[in-house]
C-alpha positions as CSV (number, residue, x, y, z in Angstrom):
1,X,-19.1,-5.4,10.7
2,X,-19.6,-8.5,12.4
3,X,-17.8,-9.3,15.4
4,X,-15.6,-6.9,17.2
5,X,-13.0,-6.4,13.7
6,X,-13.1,-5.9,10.1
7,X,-10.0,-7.0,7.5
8,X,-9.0,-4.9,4.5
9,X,-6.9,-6.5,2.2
10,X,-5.1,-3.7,0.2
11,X,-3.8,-5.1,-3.4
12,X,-1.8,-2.8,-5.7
13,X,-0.3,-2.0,-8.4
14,X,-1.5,-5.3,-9.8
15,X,-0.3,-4.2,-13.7
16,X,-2.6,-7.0,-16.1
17,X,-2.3,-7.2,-19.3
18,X,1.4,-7.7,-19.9
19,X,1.3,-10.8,-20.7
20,X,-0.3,-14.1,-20.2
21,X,1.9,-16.0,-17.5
22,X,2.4,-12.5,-15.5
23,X,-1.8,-12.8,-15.7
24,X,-1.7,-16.2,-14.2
25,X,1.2,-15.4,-11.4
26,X,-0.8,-12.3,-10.4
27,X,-3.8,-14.3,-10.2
28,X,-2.3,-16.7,-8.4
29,X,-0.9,-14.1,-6.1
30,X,-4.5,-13.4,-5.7
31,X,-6.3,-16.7,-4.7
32,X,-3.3,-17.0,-1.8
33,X,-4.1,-13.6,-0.4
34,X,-7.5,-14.0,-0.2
35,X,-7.8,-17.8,1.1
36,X,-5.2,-17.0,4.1
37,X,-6.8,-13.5,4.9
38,X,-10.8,-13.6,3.7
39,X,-10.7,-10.4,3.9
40,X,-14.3,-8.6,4.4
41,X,-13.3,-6.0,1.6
42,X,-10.3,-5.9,-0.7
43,X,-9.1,-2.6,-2.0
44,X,-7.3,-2.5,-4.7
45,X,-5.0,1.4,-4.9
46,X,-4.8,1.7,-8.8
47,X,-3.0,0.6,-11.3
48,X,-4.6,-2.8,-11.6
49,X,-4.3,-2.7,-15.6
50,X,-1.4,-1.5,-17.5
51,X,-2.8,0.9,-19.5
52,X,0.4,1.4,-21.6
53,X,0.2,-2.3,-23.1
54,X,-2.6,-2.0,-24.7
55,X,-2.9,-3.8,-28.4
56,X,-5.2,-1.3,-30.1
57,X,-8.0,-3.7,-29.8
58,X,-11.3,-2.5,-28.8
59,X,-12.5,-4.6,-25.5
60,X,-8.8,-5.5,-24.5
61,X,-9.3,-3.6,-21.0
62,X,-12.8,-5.4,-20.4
63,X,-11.0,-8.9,-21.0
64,X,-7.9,-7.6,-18.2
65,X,-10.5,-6.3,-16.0
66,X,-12.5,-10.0,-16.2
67,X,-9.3,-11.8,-15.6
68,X,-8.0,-9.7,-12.4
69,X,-11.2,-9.7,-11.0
70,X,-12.2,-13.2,-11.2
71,X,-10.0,-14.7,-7.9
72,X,-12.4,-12.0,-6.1
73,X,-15.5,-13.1,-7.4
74,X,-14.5,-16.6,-7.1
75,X,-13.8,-16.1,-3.5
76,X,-17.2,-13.8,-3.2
77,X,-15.6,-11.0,-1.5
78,X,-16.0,-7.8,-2.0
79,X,-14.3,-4.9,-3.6
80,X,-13.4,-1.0,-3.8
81,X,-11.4,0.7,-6.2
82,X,-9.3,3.9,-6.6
83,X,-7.7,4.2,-10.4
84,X,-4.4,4.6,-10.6
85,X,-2.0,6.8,-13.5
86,X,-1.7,4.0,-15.5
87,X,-5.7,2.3,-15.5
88,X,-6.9,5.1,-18.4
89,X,-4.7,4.4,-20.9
90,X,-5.8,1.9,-23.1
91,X,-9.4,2.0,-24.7
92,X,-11.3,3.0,-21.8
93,X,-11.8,6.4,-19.4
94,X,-11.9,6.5,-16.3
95,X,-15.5,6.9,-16.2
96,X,-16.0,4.1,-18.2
97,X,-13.7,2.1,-16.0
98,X,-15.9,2.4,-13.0
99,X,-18.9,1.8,-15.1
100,X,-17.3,-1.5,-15.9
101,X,-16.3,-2.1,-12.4
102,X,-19.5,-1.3,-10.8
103,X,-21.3,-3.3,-13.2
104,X,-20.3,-6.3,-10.8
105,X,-22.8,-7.0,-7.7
106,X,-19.1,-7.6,-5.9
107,X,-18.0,-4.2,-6.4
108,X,-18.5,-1.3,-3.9
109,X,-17.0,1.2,-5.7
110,X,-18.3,4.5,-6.4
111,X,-18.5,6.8,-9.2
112,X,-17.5,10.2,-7.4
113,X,-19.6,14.1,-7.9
114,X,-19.2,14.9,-11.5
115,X,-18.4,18.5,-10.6
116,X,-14.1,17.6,-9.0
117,X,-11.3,16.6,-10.6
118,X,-11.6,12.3,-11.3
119,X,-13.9,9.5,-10.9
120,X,-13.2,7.4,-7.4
121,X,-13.8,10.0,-5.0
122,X,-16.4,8.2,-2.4
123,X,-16.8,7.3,1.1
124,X,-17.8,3.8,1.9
125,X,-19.2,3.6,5.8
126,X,-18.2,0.6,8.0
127,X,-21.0,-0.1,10.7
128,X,-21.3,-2.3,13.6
129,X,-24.0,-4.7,13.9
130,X,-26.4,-2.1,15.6
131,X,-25.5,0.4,13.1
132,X,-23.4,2.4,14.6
133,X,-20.9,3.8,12.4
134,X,-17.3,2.4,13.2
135,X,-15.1,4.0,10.0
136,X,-15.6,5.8,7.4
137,X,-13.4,4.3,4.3
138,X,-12.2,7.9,1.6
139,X,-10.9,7.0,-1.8
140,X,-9.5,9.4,-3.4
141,X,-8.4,9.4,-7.4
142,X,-4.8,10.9,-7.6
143,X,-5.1,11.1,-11.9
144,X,-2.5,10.8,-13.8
145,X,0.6,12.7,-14.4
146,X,1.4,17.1,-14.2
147,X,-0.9,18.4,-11.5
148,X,-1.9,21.6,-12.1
149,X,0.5,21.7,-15.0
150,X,3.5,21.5,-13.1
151,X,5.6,18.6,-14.8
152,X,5.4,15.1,-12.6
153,X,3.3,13.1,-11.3
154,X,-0.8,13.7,-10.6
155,X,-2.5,14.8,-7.4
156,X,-5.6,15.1,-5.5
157,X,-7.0,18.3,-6.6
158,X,-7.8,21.4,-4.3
159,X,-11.7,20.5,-5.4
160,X,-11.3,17.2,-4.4
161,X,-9.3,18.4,-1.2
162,X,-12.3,21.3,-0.5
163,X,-15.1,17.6,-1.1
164,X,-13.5,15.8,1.4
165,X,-13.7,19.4,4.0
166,X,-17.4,19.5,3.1
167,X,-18.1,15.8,3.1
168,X,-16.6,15.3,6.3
169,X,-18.2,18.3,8.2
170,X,-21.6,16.5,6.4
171,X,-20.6,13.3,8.4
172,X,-19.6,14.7,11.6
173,X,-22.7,16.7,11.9
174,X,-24.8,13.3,10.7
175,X,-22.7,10.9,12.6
176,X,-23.0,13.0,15.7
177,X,-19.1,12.8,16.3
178,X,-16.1,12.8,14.5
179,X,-15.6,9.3,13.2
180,X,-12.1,7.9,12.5
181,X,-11.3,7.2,8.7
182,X,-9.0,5.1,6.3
183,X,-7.9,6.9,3.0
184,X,-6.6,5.1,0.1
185,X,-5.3,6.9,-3.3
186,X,-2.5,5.6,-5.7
187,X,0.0,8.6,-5.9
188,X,1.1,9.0,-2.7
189,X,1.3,12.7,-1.0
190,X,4.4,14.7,-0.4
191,X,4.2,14.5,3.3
192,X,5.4,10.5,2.9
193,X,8.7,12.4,2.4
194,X,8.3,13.8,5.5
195,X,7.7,11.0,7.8
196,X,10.6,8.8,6.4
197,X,13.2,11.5,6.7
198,X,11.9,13.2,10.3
199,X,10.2,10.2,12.2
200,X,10.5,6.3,12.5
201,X,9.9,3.9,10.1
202,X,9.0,0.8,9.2
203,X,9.8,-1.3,6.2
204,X,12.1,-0.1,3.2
205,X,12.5,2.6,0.8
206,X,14.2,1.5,-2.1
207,X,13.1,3.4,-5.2
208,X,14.0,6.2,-6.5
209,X,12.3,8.0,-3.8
210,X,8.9,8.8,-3.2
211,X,7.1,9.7,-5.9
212,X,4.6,11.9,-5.4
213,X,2.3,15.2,-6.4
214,X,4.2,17.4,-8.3
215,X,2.1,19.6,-6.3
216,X,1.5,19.9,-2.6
217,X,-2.3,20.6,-2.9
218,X,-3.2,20.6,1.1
219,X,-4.8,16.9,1.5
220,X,-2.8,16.1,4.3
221,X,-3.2,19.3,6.2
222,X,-7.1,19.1,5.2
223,X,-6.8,15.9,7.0
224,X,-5.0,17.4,10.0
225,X,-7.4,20.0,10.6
226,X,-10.2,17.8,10.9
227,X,-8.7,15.0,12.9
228,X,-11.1,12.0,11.1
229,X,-8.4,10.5,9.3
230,X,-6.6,8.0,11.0
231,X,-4.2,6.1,8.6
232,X,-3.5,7.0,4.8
233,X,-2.8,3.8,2.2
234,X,-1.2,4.2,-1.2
235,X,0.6,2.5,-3.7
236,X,2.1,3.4,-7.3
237,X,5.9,3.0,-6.1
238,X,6.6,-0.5,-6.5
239,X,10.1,-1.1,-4.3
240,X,8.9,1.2,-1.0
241,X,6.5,-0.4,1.8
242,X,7.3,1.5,4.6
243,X,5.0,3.2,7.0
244,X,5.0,5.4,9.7
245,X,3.4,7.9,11.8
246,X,3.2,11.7,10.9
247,X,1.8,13.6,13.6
248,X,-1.2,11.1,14.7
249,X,-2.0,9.8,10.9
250,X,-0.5,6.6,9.8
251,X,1.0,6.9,6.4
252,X,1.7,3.5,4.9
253,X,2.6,1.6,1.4
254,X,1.2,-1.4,0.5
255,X,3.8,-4.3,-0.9
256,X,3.6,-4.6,-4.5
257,X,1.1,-6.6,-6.0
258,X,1.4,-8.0,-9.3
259,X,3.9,-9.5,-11.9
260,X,3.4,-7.5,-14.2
261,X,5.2,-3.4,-14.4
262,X,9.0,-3.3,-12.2
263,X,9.8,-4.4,-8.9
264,X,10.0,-5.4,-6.3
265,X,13.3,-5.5,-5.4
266,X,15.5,-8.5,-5.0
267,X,14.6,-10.2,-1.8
268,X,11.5,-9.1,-1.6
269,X,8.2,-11.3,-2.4
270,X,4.9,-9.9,-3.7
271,X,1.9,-9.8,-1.7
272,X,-0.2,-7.6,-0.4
273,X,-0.7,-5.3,3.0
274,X,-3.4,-6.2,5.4
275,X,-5.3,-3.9,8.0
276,X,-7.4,-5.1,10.5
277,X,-9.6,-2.7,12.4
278,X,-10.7,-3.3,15.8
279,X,-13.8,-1.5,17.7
280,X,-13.8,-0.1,21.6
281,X,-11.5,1.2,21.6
282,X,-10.9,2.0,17.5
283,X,-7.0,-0.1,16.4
284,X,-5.4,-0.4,13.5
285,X,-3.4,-4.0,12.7
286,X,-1.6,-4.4,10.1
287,X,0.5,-6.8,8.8
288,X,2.0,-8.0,5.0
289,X,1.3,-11.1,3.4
290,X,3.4,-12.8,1.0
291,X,2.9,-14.9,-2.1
292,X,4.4,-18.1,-0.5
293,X,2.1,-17.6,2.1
294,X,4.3,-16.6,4.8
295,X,2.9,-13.3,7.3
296,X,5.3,-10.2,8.3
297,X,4.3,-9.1,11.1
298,X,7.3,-6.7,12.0
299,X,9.2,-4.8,9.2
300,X,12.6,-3.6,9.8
301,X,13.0,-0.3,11.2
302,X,14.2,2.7,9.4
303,X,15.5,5.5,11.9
304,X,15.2,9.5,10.9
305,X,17.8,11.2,9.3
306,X,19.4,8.3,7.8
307,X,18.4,7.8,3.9
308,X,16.6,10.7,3.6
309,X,14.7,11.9,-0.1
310,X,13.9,15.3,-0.3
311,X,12.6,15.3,-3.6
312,X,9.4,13.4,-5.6
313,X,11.1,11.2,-7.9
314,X,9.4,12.9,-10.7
315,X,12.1,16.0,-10.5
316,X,15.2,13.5,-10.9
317,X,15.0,13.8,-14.5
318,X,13.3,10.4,-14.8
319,X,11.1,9.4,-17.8
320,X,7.0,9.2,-16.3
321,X,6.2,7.0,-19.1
322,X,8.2,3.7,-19.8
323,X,10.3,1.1,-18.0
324,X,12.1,-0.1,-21.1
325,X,16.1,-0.6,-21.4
326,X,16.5,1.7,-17.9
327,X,13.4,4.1,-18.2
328,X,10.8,3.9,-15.8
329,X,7.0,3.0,-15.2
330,X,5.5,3.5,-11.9
């Protein structure tokens, strides 16, 4: 961390591989982010390939993966990754994805412990230029679809849930003090129901809800009892990109990403969510910026008990799979 701040540019839901002009918008979507913000680390919150278009051809992912990650590497910043549902799909696994991804000098991500449920589960430490640590960056992998069998959309397991109690008593006793953390993950957790039906808001709401576990596994009460986590960032639902505060933890969207998959709404622009954090005392910024360049600074504000979604999209009767003549891909 030089300097008194340090910028996270959150992309997501970039969706490659759909074809070749959504390639190049996304791309271009890309270069504008990253010249207006140079960011000190982009994370990117899954779903940066579109698993589901895969040809059948053997090396199709490695050619997406080149293409999305080339604006980075061009702009030599660097990177950290947590899959999304639909990143697996086509001819490589999720381990093999962040073999591929970590191949690249550029990329901080992390293979997770081999013994919990997915591959990006890591902790990447911010530190200021005596070393001191200033915040600890989780990424969690939220999977795929049916956690624990129930029908619906992935989670983070309880195993990953009882990692991130163990890690962060590890860091606590190590960093001497509780250190304030970020967590990013794709599938957002049910509790993002409850802070746009019971507190205030910012920004909109305009899918089919939010689509979340299928399963409330605990994460965000993990993340309550230990009071280390001071903002949560996910992505996977293309039309929301509200946030708000639920009991002292941030829960926030990022805007939509790429070209390429549905959304976002008509209106709204693609871009990408931007957090700056600030040192003595420890601030979160955060702001949006859009593909024709232009900064948000102030979403519009969504009061409680208006709008309100009581159930993860997933238990609508909505197709997981397909956005194709009216069913849906998230």
């Amino acid at each position: 961390m030089n300097g008194d701040s340090f910028r996270i540019l959150q992309f997501t839901d970039l969706h490659y591989g759909e074809g070749a002009d959504l390639d190049v918008n996304s791309s271009r979507i890309q270069a504008i982010m990253l010249q207006h913000e140079n960011p000190d680390l982009v994370v990117m919150t899954g779903d940066m390939v579109s698993g589901y278009a895969w040809d059948k051809t053997q090396g199709w992912f490695a050619k997406r993966w080149a293409q999305l990650t080339q604006p980075m590497i061009k702009a030599s910043r660097y990177w950290a990754t947590a899959l999304g549902n639909h990143d697996d799909e086509a001819d490589l696994d999720r381990d093999q994805i962040v073999k591929l991804d970590t191949s690249n000098p550029l990329s901080l991500t992390q293979r997770g412990p081999l013994d919990i449920t997915g591959a990006t589960n890591y902790v990447l430490t911010v530190r200021s230029t005596n070393g001191d640590p200033v915040v600890h960056l989780w990424f969690f992998d939220s999977g795929d679809d049916n956690c624990l069998g129930v029908k619906g959309w992935d989670c983070v397991h309880p195993n990953q849930v009882q990692w991130y109690l163990q890690k962060s008593q590890e860091l606590i006793e190590a960093d001497g003090r509780v250190v304030p953390g970020l967590a990013f993950f794709h599938i957002p957790f049910p509790e993002f129901m409850n802070v746009w039906n019971y507190e205030t808001c910012y920004g909109k709401l305009e899918d089919e809800g939010v689509c979340c576990f299928s399963v409330n596994t605990g994460l965000y009460a993990a993340m309550r009892s230990i009071g280390n986590i001071a903002s949560v960032h996910c992505g996977h639902d293309h039309d929301n990109d509200f946030f708000g505060n639920y009991y002292n933890i941030t829960l926030a969207y990022g805007r939509k990403s790429g070209y390429g998959g549905y959304g976002p709404p008509p209106g709204w622009l693609r871009g990408a969510r931007i957090l700056e954090i600030s040192q003595n005392p420890f601030r979160i910024t955060s702001w949006i910026r859009q593909e024709d360049g232009s900064r948000v600074d102030e979403q519009p504000i969504h009061l409680p008990g208006t709008k309100q979604t009581f159930l993860c999209c997933d238990a609508l009767g909505k197709d997981l799979k397909e956005k194709n003549g009216g069913d849906l891909i998230f």
